[in-house]
C-alpha positions as CSV (number, residue, x, y, z in Angstrom):
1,X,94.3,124.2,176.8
2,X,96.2,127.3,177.8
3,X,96.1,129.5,175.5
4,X,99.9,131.2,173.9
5,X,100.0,134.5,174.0
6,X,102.5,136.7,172.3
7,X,105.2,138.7,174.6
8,X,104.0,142.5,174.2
9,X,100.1,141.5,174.3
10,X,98.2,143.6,176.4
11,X,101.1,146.7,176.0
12,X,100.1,150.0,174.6
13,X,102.7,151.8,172.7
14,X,102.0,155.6,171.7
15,X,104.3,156.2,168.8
16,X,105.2,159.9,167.8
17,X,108.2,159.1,165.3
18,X,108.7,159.6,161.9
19,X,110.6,157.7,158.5
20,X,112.9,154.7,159.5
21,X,114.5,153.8,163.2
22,X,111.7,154.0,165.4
23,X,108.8,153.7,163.5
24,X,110.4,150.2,162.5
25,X,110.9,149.5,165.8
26,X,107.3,150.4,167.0
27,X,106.1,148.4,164.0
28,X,108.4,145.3,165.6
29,X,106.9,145.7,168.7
30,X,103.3,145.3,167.0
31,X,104.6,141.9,165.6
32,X,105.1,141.0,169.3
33,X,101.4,141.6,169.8
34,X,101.6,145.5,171.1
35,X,99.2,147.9,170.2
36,X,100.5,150.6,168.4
37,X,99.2,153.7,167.8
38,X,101.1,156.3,165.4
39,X,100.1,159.4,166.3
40,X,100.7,161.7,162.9
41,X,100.4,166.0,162.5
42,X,97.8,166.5,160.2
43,X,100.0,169.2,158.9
44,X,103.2,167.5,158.6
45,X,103.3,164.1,156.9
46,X,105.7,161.2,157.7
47,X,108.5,161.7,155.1
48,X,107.4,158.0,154.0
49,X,104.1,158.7,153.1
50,X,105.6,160.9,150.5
51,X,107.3,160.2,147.5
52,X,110.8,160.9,148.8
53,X,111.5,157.2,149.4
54,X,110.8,155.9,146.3
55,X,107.9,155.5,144.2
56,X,104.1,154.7,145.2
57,X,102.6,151.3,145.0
58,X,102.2,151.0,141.2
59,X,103.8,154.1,140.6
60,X,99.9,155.3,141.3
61,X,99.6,158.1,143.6
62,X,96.1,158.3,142.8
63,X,93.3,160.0,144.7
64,X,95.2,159.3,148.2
65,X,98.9,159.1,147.8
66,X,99.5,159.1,151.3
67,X,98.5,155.6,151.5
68,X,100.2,154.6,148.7
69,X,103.8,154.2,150.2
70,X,105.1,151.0,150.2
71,X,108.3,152.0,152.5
72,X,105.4,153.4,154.9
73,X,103.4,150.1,154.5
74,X,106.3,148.1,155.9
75,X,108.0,149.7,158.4
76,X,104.2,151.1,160.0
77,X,103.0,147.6,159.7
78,X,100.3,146.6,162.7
79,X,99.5,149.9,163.8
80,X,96.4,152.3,164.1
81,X,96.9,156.0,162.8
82,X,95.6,158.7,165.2
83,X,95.7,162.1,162.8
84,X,96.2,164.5,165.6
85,X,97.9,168.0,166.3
86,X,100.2,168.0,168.8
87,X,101.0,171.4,168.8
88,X,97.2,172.6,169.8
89,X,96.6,172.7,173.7
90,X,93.8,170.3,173.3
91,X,96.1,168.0,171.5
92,X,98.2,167.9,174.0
93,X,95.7,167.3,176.9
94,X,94.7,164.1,174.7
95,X,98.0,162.8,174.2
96,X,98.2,163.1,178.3
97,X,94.7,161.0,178.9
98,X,96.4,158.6,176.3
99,X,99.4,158.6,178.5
100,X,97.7,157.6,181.3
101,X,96.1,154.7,179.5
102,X,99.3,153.5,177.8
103,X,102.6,152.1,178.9
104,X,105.3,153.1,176.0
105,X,105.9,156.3,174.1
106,X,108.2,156.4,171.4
107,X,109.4,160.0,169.6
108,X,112.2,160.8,168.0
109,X,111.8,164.7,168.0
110,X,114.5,166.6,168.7
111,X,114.8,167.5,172.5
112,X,113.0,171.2,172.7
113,X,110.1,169.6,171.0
114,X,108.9,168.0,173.9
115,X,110.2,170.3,176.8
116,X,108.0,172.9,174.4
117,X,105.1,171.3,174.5
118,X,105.3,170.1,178.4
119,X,105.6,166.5,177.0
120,X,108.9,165.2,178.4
121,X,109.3,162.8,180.6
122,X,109.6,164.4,183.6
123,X,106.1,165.1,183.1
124,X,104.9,162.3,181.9
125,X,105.8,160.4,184.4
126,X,103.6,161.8,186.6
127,X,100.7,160.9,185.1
128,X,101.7,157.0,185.0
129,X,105.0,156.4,187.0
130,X,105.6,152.7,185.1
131,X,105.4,154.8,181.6
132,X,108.7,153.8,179.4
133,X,109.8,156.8,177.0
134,X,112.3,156.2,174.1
135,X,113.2,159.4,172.8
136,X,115.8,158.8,169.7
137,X,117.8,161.6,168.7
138,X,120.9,162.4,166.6
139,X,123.1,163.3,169.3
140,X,121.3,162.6,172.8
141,X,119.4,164.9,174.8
142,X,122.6,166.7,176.7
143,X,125.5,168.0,175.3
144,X,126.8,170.3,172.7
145,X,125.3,168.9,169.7
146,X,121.9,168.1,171.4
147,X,119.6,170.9,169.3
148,X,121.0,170.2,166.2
149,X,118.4,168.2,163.8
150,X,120.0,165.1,162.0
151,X,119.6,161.9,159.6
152,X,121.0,159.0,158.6
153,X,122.8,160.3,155.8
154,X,124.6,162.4,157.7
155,X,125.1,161.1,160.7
156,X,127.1,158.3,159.1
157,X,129.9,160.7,158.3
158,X,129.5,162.4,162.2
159,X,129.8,159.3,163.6
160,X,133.2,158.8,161.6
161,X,132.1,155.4,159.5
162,X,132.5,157.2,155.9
163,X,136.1,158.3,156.8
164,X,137.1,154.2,156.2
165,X,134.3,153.2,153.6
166,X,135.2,154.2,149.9
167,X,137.5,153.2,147.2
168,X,141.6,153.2,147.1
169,X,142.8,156.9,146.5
170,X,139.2,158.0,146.7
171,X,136.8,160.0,149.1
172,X,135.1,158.9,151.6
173,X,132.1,156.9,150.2
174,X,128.3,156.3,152.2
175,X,127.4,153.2,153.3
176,X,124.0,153.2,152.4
177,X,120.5,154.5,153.0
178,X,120.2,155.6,156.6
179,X,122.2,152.7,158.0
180,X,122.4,154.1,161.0
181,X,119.1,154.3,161.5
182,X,118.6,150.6,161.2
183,X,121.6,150.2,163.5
184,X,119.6,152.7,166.3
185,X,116.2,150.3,165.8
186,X,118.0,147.6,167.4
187,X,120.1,149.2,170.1
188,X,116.5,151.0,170.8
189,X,115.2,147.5,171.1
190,X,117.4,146.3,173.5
191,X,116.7,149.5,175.8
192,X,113.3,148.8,175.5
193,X,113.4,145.2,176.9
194,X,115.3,146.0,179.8
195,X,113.3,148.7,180.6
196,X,110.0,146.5,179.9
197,X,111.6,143.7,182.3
198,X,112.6,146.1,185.0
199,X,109.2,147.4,185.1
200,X,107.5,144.5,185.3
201,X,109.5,143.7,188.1
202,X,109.4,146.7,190.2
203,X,106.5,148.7,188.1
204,X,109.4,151.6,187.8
205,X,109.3,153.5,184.2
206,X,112.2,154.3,182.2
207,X,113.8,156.7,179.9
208,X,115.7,155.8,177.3
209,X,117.9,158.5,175.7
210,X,119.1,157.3,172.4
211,X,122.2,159.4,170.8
212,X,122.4,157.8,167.4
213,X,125.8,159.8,167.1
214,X,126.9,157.1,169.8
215,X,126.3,154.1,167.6
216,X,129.8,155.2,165.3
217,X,131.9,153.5,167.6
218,X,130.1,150.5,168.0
219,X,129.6,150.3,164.1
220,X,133.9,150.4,163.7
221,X,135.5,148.3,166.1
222,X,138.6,147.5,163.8
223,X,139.9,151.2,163.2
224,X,139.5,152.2,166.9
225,X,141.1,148.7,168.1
226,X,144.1,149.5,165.0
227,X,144.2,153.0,166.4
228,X,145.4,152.0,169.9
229,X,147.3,148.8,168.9
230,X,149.9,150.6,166.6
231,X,148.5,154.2,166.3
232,X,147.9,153.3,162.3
233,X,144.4,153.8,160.5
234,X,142.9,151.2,158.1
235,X,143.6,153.0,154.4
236,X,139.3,153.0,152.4
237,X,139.9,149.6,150.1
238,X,136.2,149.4,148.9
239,X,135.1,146.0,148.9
240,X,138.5,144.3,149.4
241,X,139.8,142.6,152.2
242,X,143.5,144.4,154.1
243,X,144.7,140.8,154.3
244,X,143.2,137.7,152.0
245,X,143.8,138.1,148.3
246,X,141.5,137.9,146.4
247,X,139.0,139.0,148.0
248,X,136.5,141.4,146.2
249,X,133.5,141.4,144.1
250,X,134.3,140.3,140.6
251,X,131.6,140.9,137.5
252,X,130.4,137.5,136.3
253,X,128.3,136.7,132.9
254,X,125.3,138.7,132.4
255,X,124.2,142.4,133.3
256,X,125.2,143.9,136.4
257,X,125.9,140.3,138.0
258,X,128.5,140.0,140.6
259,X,129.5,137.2,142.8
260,X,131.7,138.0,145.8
261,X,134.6,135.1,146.6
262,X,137.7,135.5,149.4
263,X,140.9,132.9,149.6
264,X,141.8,132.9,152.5
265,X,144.7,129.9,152.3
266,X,147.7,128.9,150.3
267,X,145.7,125.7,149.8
268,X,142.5,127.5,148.7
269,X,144.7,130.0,145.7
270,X,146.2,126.5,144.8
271,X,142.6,125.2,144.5
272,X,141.1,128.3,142.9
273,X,144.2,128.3,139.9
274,X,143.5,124.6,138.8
275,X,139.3,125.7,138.9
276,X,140.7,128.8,136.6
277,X,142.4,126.4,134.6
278,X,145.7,128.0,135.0
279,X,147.5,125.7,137.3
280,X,150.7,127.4,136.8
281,X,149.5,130.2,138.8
282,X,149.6,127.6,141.9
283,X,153.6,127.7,141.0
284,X,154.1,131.4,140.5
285,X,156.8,132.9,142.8
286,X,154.8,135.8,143.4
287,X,151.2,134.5,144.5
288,X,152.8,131.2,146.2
289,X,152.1,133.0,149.8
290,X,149.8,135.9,151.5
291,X,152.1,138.1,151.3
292,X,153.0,137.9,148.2
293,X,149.4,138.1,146.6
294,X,149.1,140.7,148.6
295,X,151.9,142.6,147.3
296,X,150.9,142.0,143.6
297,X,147.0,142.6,144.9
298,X,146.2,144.3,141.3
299,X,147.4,141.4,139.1
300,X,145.9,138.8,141.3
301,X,142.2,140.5,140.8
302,X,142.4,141.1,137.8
303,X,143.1,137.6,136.8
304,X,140.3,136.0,138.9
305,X,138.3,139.0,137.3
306,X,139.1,137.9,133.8
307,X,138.2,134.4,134.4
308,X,134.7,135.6,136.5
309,X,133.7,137.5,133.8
310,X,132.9,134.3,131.4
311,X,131.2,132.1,134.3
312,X,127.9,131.3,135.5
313,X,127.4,133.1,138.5
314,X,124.9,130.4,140.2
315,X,127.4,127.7,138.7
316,X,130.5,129.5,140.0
317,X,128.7,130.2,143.3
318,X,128.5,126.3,143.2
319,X,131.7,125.1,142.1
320,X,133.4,127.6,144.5
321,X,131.6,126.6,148.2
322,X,131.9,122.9,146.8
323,X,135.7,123.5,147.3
324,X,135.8,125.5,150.2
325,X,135.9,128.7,149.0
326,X,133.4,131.6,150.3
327,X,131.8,132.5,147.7
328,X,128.4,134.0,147.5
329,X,126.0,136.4,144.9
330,X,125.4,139.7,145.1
331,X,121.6,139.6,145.1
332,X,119.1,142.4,144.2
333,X,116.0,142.9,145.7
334,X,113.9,140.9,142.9
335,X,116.6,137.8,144.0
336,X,115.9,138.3,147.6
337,X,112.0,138.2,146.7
338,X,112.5,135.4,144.7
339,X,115.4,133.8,147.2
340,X,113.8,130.2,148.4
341,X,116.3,130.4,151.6
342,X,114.2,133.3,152.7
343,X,111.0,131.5,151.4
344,X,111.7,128.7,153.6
345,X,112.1,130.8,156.5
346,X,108.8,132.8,155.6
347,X,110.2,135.8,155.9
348,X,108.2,137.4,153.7
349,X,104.5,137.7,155.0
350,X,101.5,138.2,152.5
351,X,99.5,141.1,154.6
352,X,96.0,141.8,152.7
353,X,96.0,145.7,152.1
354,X,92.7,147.3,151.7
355,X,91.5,147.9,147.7
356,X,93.0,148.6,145.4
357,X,96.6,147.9,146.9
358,X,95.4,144.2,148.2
359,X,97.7,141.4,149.0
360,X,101.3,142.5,149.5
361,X,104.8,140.8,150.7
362,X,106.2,142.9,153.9
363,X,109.3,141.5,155.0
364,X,109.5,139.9,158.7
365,X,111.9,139.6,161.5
366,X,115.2,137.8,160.9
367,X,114.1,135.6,163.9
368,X,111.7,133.2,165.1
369,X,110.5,132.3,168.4
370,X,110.0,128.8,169.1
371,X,106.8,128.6,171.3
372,X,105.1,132.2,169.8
373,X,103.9,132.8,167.0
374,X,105.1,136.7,165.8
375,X,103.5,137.6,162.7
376,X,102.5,141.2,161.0
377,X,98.9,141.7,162.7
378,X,97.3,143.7,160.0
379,X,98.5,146.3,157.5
380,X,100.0,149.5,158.2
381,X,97.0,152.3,158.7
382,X,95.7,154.5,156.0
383,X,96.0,158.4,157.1
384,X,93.6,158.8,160.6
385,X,91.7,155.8,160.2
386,X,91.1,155.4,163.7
387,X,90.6,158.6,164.7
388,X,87.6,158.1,165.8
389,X,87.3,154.3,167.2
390,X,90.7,155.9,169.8
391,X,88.8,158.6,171.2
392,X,85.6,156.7,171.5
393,X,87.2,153.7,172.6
394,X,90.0,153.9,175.2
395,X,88.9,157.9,176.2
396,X,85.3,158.0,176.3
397,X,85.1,161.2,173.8
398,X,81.0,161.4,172.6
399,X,80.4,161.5,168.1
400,X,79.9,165.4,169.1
401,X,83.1,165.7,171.0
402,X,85.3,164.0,167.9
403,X,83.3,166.7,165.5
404,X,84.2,169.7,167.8
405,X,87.6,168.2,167.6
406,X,87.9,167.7,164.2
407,X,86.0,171.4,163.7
408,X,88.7,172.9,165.0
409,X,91.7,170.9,163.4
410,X,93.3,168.9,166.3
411,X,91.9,166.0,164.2
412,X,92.3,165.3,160.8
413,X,91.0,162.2,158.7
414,X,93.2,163.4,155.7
415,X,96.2,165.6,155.6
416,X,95.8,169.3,156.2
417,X,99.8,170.0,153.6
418,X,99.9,166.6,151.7
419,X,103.0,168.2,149.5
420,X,103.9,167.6,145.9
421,X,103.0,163.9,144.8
422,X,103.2,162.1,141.4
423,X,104.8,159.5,138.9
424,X,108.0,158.1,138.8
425,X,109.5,158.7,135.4
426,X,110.7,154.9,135.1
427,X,112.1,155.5,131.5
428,X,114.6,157.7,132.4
429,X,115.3,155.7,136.1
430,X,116.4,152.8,133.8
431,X,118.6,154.7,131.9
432,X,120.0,156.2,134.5
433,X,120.2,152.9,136.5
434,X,118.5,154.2,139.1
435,X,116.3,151.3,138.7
436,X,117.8,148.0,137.1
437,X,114.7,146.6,135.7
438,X,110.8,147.0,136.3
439,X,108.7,143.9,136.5
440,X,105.2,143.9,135.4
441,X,104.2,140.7,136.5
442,X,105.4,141.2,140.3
443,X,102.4,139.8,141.5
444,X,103.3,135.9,140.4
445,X,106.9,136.2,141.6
């Protein structure tokens, strides 16, 4: 019997990057069976080894907190570590015999970085011709803006999407944490499989030149497609719709719970009045049409949000899709644990984790492949815990080479500036709402 391999096996993927949008891509490509090796300074750590993302496993940072990170855990999952110092001439002449043995590197430096350290791809290239480089930057590696440094948070109001996300008579308002960078992990993706299928077509390499700036217009089709039609910008609404009333997210029983419904008919307000219990709405002048709910948008919500307020929201969410009305909960991240659509889909994947983290649920991909079988390989690596099987391994070094390099810090098997580590102070999260709850029996589910 033939045996199923998965797409990426056999591919070697150096990955340089750091926090979210392509370290979660290179950990994506290690589901697809590519080895990944995350090359890491021993003297600056990956923001997500740190506490900056949230708190460590447990809220424990103890003897090793830079593999206690959970956000590191799932976005580095599958890979090795290789604690090395890129800035050191001998550094750099390993990362070259890697090169040569490798067929992807991923960075996400801005541009001098490279050119600095003779890195780019113009010289990598020749070294292995069929090498594919994704470098991923704020704005691109030409133009104005190229030198400036940038992240997600920022670039989300660069790129233009915070001018039409907020509330009514408000300031613009974020989206979220580094969505772009989320947004530049897939359009990375799809640069990397048409560069992977055109080399293995005509063994020709590729650079790919990610401007992350560039994904704003991609992200806001609607405004830019207003803009032209009738030279007219959407007005920031929050979470309503311009056109169907109601549409929002209305507070239901219990803490915090929201359930977000739309009408989108006549027949569907007509509906929703006689579920309310207040079938003379179905007969009022001013809701009878679009338009006019529109015009009296305030009353309208706040009637639906009266009624919400003393409802189930599972029941609601129920009695509302029963009769054709979108309706659906606003879920937290212990509901999306919990959620048995996602179960069902195993979306979650239990990845053992050395002691004393052991068994942990990463999240998957939001697809499956019919005849392979992509799955999370292994855990993410502790701090340059292959160090030495690389060198050994794929470039020959001796034990008494890897001590020389380690002597003279271009290898590292812990960090050289871990930084400022610690406990959450949950208590005062809570109050704050930071954090809506804290579950001490995670572990069951």
């Amino acid at each position: 019997m033939t045996q199923i391999t998965l797409p990426l096996t056999g591919v070697r993927v150096l990955d340089l990057s750091y926090v979210f949008a392509v370290p979660y891509m290179a950990g994506l490509l290690s589901d697809l069976g590519a080895e990944v090796i995350k090359i890491e300074a021993p003297h600056k750590l990956d923001q997500t080894r740190g506490r900056a993302f949230g708190p460590y496993l447990d809220n424990d940072p103890a003897q090793d907190p830079w593999n206690r990170s959970g956000i590191f855990y799932v976005v580095n999952r599958g890979k090795r570590s290789l604690a090395m110092d890129l800035s050191q001439p001998e550094g750099q002449e390993i990362f070259r015999d890697l090169v040569a043995k490798s067929d992807i590197v991923l960075e996400n430096y801005t541009p001098r970085v490279m050119r600095k350290w003779g890195l780019n791809y113009d010289e990598l290239k020749k070294i292995k011709p069929s090498l594919i480089m994704l470098s991923n930057t704020g704005y691109g590696s030409t133009g104005p803006w190229s030198s400036f440094p940038s992240q997600g948070t920022t670039l989300e109001a660069t790129m233009g999407i915070t001018f039409y996300t907020g509330y009514r008579d408000d300031k613009p308002w974020k989206v979220g944490q580094s969505y772009p960078d989320f947004i530049a992990c897939w359009a990375g993706l799809n640069g990397l499989w048409a560069a992977i299928a055109h080399m293995r077509k005509t063994g020709e390499g590729q650079w790919i030149d990610v401007g992350m700036y560039q994904l704003g217009a991609a992200l806001m089709p609607e405004p830019l497609l207003q803009k032209q039609l009738d030279g007219t910008e959407p007005i920031r609404m929050g979470n309503e719709h311009a056109e169907h009333v109601p549409s929002n997210l209305y507070q239901v029983a219990g803490e915090d719970q929201w359930l977000a419904l739309t009408v989108q008919t006549d027949q569907q307000w007509k509906v929703l009045a006689t579920l309310m219990q207040q079938s003379e709405l179905a007969l009022d002048v001013r809701y009878l049409s679009a338009e006019g709910r529109r015009a009296n948008r305030e009353s309208v919500n706040a009637i639906v949000q009266t009624w919400c307020r003393t409802q189930d929201a599972q029941a609601l969410l129920d009695q509302l899709q029963t009769h054709g009305i979108a309706a659906g909960r606003v879920l937290n991240s212990r509901d999306l644990l919990r959620d048995p659509h996602l179960k069902h889909r195993q979306f979650y994947e239990t990845v053992q984790h050395p002691k004393p983290i052991g068994p942990r649920p990463i999240i998957g991909r939001p697809y499956k492949l019919r005849f392979r079988d992509a799955h999370i390989k292994k855990p993410g690596p502790r701090f340059g815990e292959d160090n030495d099987n690389i060198l050994r391994d794929i470039l020959g070094k001796t034990p008494a080479q890897i001590a020389a390099l380690k002597a003279s810090n271009v290898l590292s098997d812990t960090p050289t500036n871990p930084g400022i580590s610690g406990t959450m102070d949950t208590a005062s999260m809570l109050a704050l709402k930071t954090l809506i709850a804290v579950d001490q029996d995670y572990r069951t589910g």
